[in-house]
Every structure is written in C-alpha cells, then in structure tokens.
N, C-alpha and C positions, 0 to 999 in steps of 0.2 A: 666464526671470527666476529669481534666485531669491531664498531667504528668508532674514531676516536672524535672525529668531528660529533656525532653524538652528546659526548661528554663535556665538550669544550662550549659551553655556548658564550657567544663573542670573544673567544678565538679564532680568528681568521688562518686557518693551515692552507697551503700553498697548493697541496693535495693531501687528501682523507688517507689517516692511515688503518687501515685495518691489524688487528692484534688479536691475543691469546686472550691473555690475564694481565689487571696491574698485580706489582710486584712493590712491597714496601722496603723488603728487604733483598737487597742482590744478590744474595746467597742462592736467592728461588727464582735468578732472572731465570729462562729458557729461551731460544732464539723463538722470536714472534711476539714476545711479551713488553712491556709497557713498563719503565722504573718509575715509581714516585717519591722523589728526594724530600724527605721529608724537614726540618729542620726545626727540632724541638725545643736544644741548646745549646751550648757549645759542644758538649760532649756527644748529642747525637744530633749528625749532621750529615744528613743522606747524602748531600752535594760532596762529599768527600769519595763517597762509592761509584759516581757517576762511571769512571773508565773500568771500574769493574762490571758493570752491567753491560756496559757497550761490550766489553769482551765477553762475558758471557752471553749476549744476540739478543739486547735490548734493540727494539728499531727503533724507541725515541724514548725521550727524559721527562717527564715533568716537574717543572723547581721554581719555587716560590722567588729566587735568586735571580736575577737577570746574568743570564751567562754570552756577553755582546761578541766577543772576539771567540768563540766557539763553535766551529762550520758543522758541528753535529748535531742532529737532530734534538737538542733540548730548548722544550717548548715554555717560556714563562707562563705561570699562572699564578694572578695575584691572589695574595692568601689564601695560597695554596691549603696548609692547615687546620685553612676552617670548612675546607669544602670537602673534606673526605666521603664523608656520606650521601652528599651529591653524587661525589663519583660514583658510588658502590652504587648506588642505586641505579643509575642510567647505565651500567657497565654487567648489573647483573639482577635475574630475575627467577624465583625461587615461586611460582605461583601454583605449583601441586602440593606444596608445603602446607599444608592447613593447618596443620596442630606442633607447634613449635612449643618444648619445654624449658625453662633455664632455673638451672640449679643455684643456689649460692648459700655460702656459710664458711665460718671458719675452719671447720672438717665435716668431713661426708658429701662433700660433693660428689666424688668419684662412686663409692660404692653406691647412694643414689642412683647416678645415671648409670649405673654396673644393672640394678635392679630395675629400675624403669625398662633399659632394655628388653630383658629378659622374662619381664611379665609382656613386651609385647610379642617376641618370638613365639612365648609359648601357645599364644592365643592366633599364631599365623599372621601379624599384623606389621607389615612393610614399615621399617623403623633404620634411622641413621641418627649417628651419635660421635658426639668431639667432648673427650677425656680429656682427663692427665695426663693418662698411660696410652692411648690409643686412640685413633677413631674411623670410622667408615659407617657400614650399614647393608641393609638388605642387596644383595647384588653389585655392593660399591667393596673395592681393594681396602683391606684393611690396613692403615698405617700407625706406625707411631707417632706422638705425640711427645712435642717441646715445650707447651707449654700448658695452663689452662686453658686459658681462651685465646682464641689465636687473634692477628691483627685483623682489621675489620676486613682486607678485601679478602681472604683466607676465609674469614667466614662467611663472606658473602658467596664467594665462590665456591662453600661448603653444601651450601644450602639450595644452590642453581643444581650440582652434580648432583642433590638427592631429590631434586626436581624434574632433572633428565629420566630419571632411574623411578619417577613417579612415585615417590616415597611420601604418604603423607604425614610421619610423623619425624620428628626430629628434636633429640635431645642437645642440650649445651649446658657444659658448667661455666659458671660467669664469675670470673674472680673480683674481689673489690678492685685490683689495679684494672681489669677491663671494664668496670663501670666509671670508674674514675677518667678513663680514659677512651670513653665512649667507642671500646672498639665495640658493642653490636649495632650502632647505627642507630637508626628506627625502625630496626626489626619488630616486627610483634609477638611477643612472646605472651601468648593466653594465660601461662600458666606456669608460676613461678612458684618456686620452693625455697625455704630456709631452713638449712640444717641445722646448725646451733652458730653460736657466738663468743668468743670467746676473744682472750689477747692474742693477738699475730701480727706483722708486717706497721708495728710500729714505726720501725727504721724508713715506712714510707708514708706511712698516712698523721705521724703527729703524736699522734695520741686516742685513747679509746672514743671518744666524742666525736672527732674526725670519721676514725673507724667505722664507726657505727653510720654515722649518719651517709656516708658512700653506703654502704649496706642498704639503710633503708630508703634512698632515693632508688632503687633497684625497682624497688615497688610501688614508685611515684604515680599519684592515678589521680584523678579527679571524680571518680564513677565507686565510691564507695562500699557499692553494691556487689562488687564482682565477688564472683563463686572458684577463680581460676586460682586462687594464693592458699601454700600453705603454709601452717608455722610451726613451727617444733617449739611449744611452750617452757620449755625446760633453761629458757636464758631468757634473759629482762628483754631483748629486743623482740624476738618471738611474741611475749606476751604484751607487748608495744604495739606491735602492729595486729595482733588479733582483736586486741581493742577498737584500732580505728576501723578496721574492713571487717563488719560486723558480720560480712555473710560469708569468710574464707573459713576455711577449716582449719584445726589443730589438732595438737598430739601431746603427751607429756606421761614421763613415767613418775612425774608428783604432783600436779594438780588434778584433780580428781574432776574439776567444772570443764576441762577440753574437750575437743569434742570426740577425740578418742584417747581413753585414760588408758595405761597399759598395764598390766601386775604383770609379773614372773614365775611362775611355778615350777622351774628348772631353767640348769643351763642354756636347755635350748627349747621352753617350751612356753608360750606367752598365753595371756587370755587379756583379749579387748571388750571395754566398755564403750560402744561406740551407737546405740541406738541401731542396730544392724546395718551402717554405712560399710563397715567393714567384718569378715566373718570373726567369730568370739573368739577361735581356739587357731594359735597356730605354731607349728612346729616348723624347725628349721635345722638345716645341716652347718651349723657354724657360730662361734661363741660371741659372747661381746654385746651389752643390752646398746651402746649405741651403735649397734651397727643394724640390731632389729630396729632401733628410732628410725635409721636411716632406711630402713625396708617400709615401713609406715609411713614414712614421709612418700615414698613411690608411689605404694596403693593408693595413698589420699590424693594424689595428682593423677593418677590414671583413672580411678573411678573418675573423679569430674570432669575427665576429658571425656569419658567414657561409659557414660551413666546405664547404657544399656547391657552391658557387660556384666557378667555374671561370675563373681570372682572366685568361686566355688570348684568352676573349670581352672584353676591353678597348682600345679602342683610346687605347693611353699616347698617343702623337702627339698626339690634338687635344685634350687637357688641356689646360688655358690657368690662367695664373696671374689673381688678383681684381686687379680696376683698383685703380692708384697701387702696386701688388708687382712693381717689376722691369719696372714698363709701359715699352717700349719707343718710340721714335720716332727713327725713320731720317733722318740728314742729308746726304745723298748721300756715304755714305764714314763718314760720323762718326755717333756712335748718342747720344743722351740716356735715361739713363733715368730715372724716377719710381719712386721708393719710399721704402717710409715707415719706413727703418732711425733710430730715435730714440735708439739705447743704442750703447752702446760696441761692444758683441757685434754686433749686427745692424751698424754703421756697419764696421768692422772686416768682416765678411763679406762684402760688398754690394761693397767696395772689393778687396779680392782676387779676388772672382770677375771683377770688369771688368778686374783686370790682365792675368789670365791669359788673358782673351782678347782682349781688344784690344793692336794693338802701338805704336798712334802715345800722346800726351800724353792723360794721366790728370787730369781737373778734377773739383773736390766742392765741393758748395754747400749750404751747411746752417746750422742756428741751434739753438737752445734754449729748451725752453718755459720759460715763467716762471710762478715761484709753483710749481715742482714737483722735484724728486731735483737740488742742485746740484751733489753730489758725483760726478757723470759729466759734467760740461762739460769739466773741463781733460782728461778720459779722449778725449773726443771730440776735443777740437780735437788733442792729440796725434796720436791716431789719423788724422785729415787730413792734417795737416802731414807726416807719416810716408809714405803711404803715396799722395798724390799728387801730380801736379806740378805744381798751382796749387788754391787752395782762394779759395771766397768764404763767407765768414762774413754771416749775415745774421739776421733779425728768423725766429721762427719763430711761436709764440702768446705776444706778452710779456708779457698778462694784465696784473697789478696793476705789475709788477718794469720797475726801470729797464734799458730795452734794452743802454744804454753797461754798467750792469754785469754782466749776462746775458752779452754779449761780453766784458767783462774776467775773467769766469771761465772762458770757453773758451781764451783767449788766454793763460793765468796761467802755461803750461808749455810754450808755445812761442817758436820764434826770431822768429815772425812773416815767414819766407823764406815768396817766392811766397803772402802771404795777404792779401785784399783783404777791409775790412771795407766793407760796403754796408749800412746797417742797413733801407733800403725794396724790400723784397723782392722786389717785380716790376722793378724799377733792378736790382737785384741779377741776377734771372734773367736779364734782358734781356746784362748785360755779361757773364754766362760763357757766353751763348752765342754772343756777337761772339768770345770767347777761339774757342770750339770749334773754329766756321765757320773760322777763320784757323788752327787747329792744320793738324798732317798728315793726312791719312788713316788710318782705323784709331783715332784718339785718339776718346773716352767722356768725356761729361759724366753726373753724377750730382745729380739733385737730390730732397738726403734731407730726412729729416721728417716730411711733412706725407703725403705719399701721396693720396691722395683727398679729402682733406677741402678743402669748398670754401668755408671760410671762413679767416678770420685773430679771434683773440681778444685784445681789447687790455682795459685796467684798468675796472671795473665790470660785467664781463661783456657789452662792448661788441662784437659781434663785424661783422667787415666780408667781403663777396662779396671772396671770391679762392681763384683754382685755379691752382694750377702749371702745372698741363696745357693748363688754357688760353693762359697765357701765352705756355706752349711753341708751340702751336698757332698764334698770331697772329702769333707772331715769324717760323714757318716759311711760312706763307701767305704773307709779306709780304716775304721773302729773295729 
C-alpha cells in the first residue's frame, strides 16, 4: 500500500490515506485505488467520471477543480496537470530496473520489441515488455494491450511490478502522442531506437515538421557522446540524428557509410557489413527486408546494452515475427498474409516484399481508419492500384466518418483498374480470397490494416468482434 500523504506535499489531509494505484482513467478504478481527474479540455474532463470511480471503490479524488459542496473524499490539487510525474514518481519505484529500452518510429515498433524480447529469452535473461499487442514479462501475467504507450501511471506501475519480479530489463514502445504528452515521465531510458519515418497521425501533430520534430525530442540529450541510440538510416530523420550523436549506431539497407550496411541475398537470407559489431551472415524464418531492418534495429540495441554478449549464442532461425506482422497462412500454392501496414510507407513495403517473392498475381485488401490522418488515403490507394494486380478496398475502423467518403478519399487519385469497393469487411475478405484460390500458383493475397486486432470500431465508440484471421481461417477450413 502506499501513502497518499507522501504525494501530497502541502496538502494537509485530515488523516493519511493509504491506497493501491492512481487510476487516470476510471475504467481501471479498483476498490483501494486513487482517481486522478484529470482535465485537459472540454472534451476530456476526468471531473465528469468522479461518481463512476466512487462507484467503482475509488477511496478518494484528485482534481485540479475545487469540488466545495462535495462531502466525498475529493482532494484539490492545484495544477493538478502539471504535476503528474511528481506523482508517478513519489507513488512508484522501479529500482531493479537497470536497463530500460524505448522503441519509437512510424512502424516497427512492435516487431522491434517482439525481437528484442526474444533475443533476451533466448540468452535466459529476465526481461518485461509493453506492446501494441500485449505486455508482461518474465514471471509477470501476460495481458493485452490498448494502446502503445500506456498513461504514465500504467507505466510507472509497469515498471514497479517488473521491479517486484526483479527484472532488470524492460522494453517500451513510445508513440509520438506519448512523447508529446509526456506519458514516460522522467524515466531513463539508456537506450532508444528509431525505426523508420515516415507520414502518419497528421490529423494530430500538424504536419510532417511537427511530426518529426516530437520524434526527435524522444532523443533530447545534452551528452552527445552517448553509445545508447539507434537509427535506422534509411529516412532523413534517422540520418539527422546520426549526425548529431556521433557515437550511436546505425543501419540502412542503402547507405553503404552506416555503421551496419545490409545486402540481401534471398528472401530470407541477409549478409551484414558491420566491422563485426554484428555477425555477417544471417538467416531468418520470415519475409519482409523491413522487418529484418527492424530485427537489426534490436541487435544493435542489445549488443550496446550488452557488449559482453556473444551473439553467435542466438538462434536468428526461430525468431518469429508478433501475430497479424507478416502472419503467414498457406493456400496450397498461394500464401495470404496478415499485417497491420496502415501508412503509406509500411503499405508500400509490405507490397514489394510480396512481389519479389511471389511470382503468380498480386491481390491488396485494405481500408482507412476514420476520424484519423486523411491526408494518406489517396497515398494508399495509389500505392495499391500501383503496385498490385487487383486491389479490394474496404471498411477498416470507420469510427464517427462516412465509410462512402473514407473510400472516396482513397479512391481520389486512381483509375479505379482492377479495384473492387466491398465496404463489409468480412464480404470483402471472403471475395479476395475466391480471387486468390482461382489466381495461379505463386500469387499473394495481403490483408493490411488491422493486423491483430480483433475488433471493428464504428461511430460512438461502438466496437464489433471481428478478426481477419479468423475469417481467414474459416474460409480455408471450409475450401
């Protein structure tokens, strides 16, 4: 338990309350736990939740509000907002934590910290980790995952439970909205990664300059020298910040001066140029050159955590990509795959990699979320119509947004050759896979988006059971 008096300094409480966890959201109150009403706009206004927390067994309130005529336990605290990471910090303490990762990039966060994992399991090395898709760690309950980066006391309280559990490593992926909105606090994070960069979450940060520059405050440092930073040189920011931190490392599968160049000598077979920081030859169980970028991004951050380590002791082969990344499923001849390419950069990726290895007809199935960055729909659909030989356009999370124009934005800069609009998603799946099954041999369907997630999000925050994979699934049981 601990004490709230602690936290409160000049706050006078009447008596100390002892508690669980704060709670930002009331969703997560639990009786014993602590609400913090937070109040950011008009539209989010924690002080609206206050009787939901009480009923779910909050023992008291914190709000920036003065609540005078209110006999319940809600405590003012003035500016309240700006003192978050005071709280976190006096409320919670993560000191077995030595070696803290954080991921960040427009894609490849997850399968990063998918691989980071994963090289530390094999090596027996106590590791905890917060996805997209999931998170826990050595000895800790595996849970799902809502978002990237959780709110800051979520994560603080991430990193106490992998404290209890004497974990000294700990991975996080860190979105630009959680640096923009300082949910890690002043955690110290030794050792951060960039995966690439590209257009995404315009609809919240402005524009690419904006964008960017939340990105590269991620990496704010005074100490130039540091060896903890890596960059995937293969985008202008990347090769921005390898410039300035002259002693971080890099990667690039086109600059030949990084400090690990990568060639391809097959689908799944790489040779690195790396002055032997990293070994020369490696093979892998899974397609896709940026998702080996993103496996290179891992090594180079674990070596330097980990300079005594001998990475020879790894077996690359049964490395496996996180479900809905590139998920695979075989149709006798013809492959489908799952993944959650949602940007222009990653759709563009995703779709090259499957050309160069498959040789029969090339099918994409994909949509656009709605209520979110419109200024990459017509990027995308170009990007389909371009690059394969039948595209189905469909529903992805249309949230509040009319589906019809959600599709007439994708649609806005093509011929509309070879493109089928299906706006109910599993109709949708079902007809490119009737396409597949009837293609040649060798031909790849792709169904981008959603990746894993096994809902659909329609207007109100109404969300419906549905999994690509399954559908996938049902369809081929039943063929």
């Amino acid at each position: 338990m601990k004490s709230l008096n602690n936290l409160l300094d000049g706050n006078k409480l009447k008596s100390d309350i002892q508690f669980k966890k704060l709670c930002i959201n009331s969703n997560d109150i639990e009786p014993g736990d602590i609400f913090v009403a937070l109040k950011n706009s008009s539209k989010r206004d924690g002080n609206k939740y206050i009787d939901h927390a009480f009923d779910n067994g909050a023992l008291a309130v914190l709000s920036g509000i003065h609540h005078a005529n209110d006999n319940r336990n809600i405590i003012h605290v003035s500016k309240l907002e700006e003192k978050l990471v005071d709280l976190a910090n006096k409320a919670y303490a993560y000191n077995q934590v030595k070696k803290i990762f954080g991921i960040t990039g427009t894609n490849g966060k997850t399968s990063t910290i998918n691989f980071l994992k994963q090289l530390h399991e094999q090596l027996n090395m106590k590791v905890s980790f917060f996805n997209s898709i999931e998170n826990g760690g050595s000895g800790l309950k595996i849970l799902s995952s809502n978002m990237t980066t959780p709110d800051i006391f979520k994560l603080y309280r991430f990193l106490e439970i992998s404290s209890e559990h004497n974990i000294e490593n700990s991975l996080l992926e860190v979105s630009s909205h959680a640096i923009h909105q300082k949910r890690t606090g002043d955690i110290e994070i030794k050792f951060k990664g960039l995966t690439s960069f590209s257009e995404d979450h315009l609809d919240y940060h402005g524009n690419m300059e904006k964008y960017s520059d939340i990105k590269e405050s991620f990496f704010d440092s005074d100490d130039f020298s540091l060896e903890g930073y890596v960059f995937n040189e293969d985008n202008y920011l990347g090769t921005k910040l390898k410039q300035k931190y002259k002693n971080s490392y890099s990667y690039s599968f086109h600059k030949k001066d990084a400090d690990v160049f990568i060639h391809k000598s097959s689908s799944n077979k790489f040779l690195l140029d790396s002055d032997d920081i990293l070994p020369k030859k490696i093979n892998v169980n899974f397609q896709g050159d940026h998702y080996f970028s993103n496996l290179v991004c891992a090594l180079l951050l674990f070596k330097v955590a980990n300079q005594d380590v001998n990475l020879s002791n790894i077996d690359f082969f049964d490395l496996s990509l996180p479900e809905g990344r590139n998920q695979k499923i075989d149709f006798e001849g013809r492959d489908v795959f799952i993944d959650f390419a949602h940007t222009p950069d990653a759709l563009d990726a995703s779709l090259k990699s499957l050309r160069s290895t498959h040789s029969g007809n090339l099918i994409c199935l994909f949509g656009c979320g709605g209520d979110r960055d419109k200024s990459k729909r017509s990027k995308m659909g170009k990007i389909a119509e371009n690059l394969s030989d039948q595209v189905f356009v469909t529903n992805d999370n249309p949230r509040s947004e009319d589906p019809e124009t959600i599709v007439g934005d994708i649609l806005s800069e093509c011929s509309s050759k070879n493109i089928n609009v299906i706006f109910d998603r599993k109709e949708a799946i079902l007809e490119s896979l009737e396409s597949l099954v009837n293609s040649k041999p060798g031909s790849a369907l792709l169904i981008a988006g959603k990746g894993n997630e096994n809902y659909q999000e329609f207007e109100n925050g109404l969300r419906k059971d549905f999994s690509d994979f399954e559908v996938v699934m049902s369809f081929k049981n039943a063929f």
